[in-house]
C-alpha positions as CSV (number, residue, x, y, z in Angstrom):
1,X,0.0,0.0,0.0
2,X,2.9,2.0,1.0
3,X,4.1,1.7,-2.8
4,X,0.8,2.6,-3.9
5,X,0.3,5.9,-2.1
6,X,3.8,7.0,-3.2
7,X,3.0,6.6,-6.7
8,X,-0.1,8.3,-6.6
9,X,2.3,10.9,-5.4
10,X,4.2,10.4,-8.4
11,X,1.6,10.2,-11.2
12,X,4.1,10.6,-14.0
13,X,5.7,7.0,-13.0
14,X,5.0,3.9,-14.3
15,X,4.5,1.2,-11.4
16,X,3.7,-2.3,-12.9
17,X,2.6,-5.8,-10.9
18,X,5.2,-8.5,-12.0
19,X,3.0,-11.8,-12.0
20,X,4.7,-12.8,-15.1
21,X,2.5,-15.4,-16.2
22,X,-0.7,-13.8,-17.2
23,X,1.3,-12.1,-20.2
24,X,1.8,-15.6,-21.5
25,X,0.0,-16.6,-24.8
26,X,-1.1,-19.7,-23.0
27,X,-3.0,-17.4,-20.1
28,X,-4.5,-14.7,-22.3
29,X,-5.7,-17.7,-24.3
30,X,-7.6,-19.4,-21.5
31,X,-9.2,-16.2,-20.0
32,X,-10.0,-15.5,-23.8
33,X,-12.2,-19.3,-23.6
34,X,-13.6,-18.7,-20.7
35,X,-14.6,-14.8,-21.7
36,X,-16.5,-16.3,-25.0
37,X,-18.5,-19.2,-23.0
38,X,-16.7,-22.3,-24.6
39,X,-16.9,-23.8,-21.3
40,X,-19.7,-22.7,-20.8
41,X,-20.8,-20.4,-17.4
42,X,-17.3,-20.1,-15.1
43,X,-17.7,-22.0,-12.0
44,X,-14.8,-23.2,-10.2
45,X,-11.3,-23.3,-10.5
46,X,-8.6,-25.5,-8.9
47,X,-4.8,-25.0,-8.6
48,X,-1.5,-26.7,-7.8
49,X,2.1,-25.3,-7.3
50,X,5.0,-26.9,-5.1
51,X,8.6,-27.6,-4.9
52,X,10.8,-29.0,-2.3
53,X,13.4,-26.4,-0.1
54,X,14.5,-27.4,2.8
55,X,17.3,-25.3,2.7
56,X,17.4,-23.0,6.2
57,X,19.5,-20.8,5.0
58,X,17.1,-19.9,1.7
59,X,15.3,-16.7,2.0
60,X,12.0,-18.9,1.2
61,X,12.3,-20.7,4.7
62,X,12.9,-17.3,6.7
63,X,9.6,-16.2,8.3
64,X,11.0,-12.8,10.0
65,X,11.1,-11.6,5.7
66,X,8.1,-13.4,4.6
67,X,8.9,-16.6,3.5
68,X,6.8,-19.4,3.3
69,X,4.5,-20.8,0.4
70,X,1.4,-18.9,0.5
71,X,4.2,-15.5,-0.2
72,X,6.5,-17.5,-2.7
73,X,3.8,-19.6,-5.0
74,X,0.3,-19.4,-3.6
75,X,0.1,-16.0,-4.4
76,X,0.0,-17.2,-8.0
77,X,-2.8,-19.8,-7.4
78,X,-4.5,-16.6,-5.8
79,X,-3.5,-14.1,-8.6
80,X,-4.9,-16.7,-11.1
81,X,-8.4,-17.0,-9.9
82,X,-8.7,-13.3,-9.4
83,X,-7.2,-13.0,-13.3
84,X,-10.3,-15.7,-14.6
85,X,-12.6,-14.4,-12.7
86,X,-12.4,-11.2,-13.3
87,X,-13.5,-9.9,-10.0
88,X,-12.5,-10.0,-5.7
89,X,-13.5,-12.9,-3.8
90,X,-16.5,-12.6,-1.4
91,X,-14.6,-14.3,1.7
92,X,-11.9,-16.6,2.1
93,X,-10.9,-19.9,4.0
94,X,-8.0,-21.6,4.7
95,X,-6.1,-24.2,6.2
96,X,-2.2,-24.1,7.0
97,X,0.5,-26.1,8.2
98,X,3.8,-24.5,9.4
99,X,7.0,-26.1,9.5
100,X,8.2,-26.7,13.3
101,X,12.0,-25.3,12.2
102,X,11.4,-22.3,10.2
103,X,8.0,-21.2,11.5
104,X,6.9,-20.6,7.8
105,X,3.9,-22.0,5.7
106,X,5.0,-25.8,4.0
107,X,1.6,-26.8,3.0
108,X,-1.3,-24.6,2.4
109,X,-4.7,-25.2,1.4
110,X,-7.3,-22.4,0.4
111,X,-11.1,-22.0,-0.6
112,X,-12.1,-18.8,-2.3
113,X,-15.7,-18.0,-2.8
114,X,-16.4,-15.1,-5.8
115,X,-20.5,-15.7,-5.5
116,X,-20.7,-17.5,-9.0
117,X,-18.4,-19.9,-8.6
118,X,-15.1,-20.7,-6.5
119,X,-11.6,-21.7,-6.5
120,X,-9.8,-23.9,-4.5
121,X,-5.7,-24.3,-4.6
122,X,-2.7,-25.9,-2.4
123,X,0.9,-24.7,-2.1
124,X,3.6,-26.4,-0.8
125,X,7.5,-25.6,-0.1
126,X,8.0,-29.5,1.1
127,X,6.5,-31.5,-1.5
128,X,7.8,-33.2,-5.1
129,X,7.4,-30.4,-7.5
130,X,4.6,-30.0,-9.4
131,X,2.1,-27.7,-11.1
132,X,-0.9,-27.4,-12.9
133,X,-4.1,-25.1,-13.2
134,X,-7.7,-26.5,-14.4
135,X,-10.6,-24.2,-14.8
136,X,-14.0,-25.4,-14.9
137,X,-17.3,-24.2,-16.7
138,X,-21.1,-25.5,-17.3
139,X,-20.0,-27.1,-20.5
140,X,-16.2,-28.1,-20.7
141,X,-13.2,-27.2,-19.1
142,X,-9.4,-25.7,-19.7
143,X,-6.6,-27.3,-17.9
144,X,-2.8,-25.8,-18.1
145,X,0.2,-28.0,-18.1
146,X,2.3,-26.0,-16.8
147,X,0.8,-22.8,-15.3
148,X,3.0,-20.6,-14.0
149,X,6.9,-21.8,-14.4
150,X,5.8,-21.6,-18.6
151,X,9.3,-23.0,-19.9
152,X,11.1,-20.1,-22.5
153,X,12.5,-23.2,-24.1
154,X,9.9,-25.4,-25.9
155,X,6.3,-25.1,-26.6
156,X,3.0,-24.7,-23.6
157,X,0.2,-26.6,-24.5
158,X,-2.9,-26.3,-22.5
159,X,-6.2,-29.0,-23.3
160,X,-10.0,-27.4,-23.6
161,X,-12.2,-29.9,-23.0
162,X,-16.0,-29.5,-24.7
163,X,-19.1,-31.8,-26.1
164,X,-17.0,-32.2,-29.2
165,X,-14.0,-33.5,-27.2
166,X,-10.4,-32.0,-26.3
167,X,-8.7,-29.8,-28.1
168,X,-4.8,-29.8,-27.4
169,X,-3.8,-25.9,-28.2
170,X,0.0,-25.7,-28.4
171,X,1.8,-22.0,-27.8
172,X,5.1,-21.0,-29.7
173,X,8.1,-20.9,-27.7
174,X,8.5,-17.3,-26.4
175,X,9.5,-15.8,-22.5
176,X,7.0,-14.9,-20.1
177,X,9.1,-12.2,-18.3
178,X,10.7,-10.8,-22.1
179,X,6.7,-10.2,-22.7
180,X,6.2,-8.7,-19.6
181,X,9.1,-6.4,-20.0
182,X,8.3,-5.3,-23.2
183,X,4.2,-4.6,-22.3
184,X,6.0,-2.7,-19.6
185,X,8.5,-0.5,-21.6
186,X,5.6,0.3,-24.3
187,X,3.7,1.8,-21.5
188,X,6.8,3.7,-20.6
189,X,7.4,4.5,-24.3
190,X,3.3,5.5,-25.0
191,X,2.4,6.7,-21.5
192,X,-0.4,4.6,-21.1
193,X,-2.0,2.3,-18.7
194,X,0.4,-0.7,-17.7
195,X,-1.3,-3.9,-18.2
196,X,-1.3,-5.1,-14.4
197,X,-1.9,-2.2,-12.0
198,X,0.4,-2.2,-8.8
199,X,-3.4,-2.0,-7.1
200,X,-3.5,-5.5,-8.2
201,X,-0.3,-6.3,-5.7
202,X,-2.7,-5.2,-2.7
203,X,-6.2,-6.7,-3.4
204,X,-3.9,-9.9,-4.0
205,X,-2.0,-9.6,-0.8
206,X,-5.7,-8.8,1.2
207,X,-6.4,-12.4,-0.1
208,X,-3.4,-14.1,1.3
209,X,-3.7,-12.2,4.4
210,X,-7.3,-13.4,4.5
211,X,-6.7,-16.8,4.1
212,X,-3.9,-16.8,6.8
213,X,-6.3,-15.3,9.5
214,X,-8.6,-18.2,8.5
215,X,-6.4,-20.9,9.1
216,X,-5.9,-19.2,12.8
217,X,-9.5,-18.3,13.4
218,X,-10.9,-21.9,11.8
219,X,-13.5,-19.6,9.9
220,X,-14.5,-17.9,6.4
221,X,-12.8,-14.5,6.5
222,X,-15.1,-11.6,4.5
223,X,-13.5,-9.6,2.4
């Protein structure tokens, strides 16, 4: 928020939210199906991300500068559904498991409810690494292979599932963070709007913080 104010302050800078993925071909085509109804009406979405650090001295297991999953990965599983969606979530739920050495978040589990439809996703800094995205409508579905970690050296494919049967939609090559880079410097170049708003950065950290105060409290947080 802190960042926010100051650029408000400082209207004539560009400030830009880095989740690299949703400037992948792969992304904008999903959110592209789901805009146009081939799946049907949106209604829940489900999300996996993990990787194995046990490594104390790895700034991901220090909790005093905000390690932990749910600030390393799940914030992607969070940024995702908000990026489908379209809109906030209503309230949020989770459930957390901390590790007993490094006090931060290794497994963690949330719910988040967006009134027409919901997402569900699970993080974790201490299990075989994995990842994978599905998306889920009234009439057929789109499922990512590789969600977030899109390799910059061979194709993405992602599957859309319909009446017909699945469709296997394979992406050229290309990097997720040279995209983002250059939809940043065109905004620099153009003064115009950057494609992710730093306001993005805060609804998205609400959401995490919502979902850690529910695995405390054992209830839905509102938000």
């Amino acid at each position: 928020q802190l960042l926010v104010d100051a650029g408000r302050r400082h209207p004539q800078l560009k400030l830009m939210e880095a989740f690299m993925y949703r400037h992948h071909p792969q992304w904008l085509r999903a959110q592209e199906l789901v805009r146009s109804g081939a799946i049907g009406a949106l209604r829940t979405i489900h999300s996996f991300f993990s990787y194995h650090n046990a490594d104390a001295q790895n700034i991901r297991n220090m909790a005093d500068i905000g390690g932990g999953g749910l600030m390393d990965i799940g914030c992607y599983n969070i940024s995702l559904a908000r990026f489908i969606f379209g809109s906030e979530p209503r309230r949020a739920c989770g459930l957390v498991e901390y590790d007993p050495q490094f006090k931060t978040d290794r497994l963690a589990s949330g719910m988040l409810d967006f009134g027409a439809g919901s997402a569900t996703f699970t993080c974790s800094t201490q299990l075989a690494p994995f990842q994978r995205a599905s998306i889920y409508g009234t009439t057929g579905s789109v499922t990512i292979e590789i969600p977030f970690n899109a390799p910059p050296d061979r194709p993405c494919k992602l599957w859309h599932q319909h009446a017909g049967g699945t469709a296997e939609i394979v992406f050229e090559t290309c990097d997720q963070y040279t995209l983002q880079g250059d939809l940043f410097s065109l905004a620099v170049r153009n003064n115009t709007p950057v494609p992710t708003p730093i306001e993005d950065a805060v609804a998205n950290m609400r959401v995490i913080e919502a979902v850690v105060h529910s695995a405390k409290t054992s209830r839905w947080i509102d938000l």
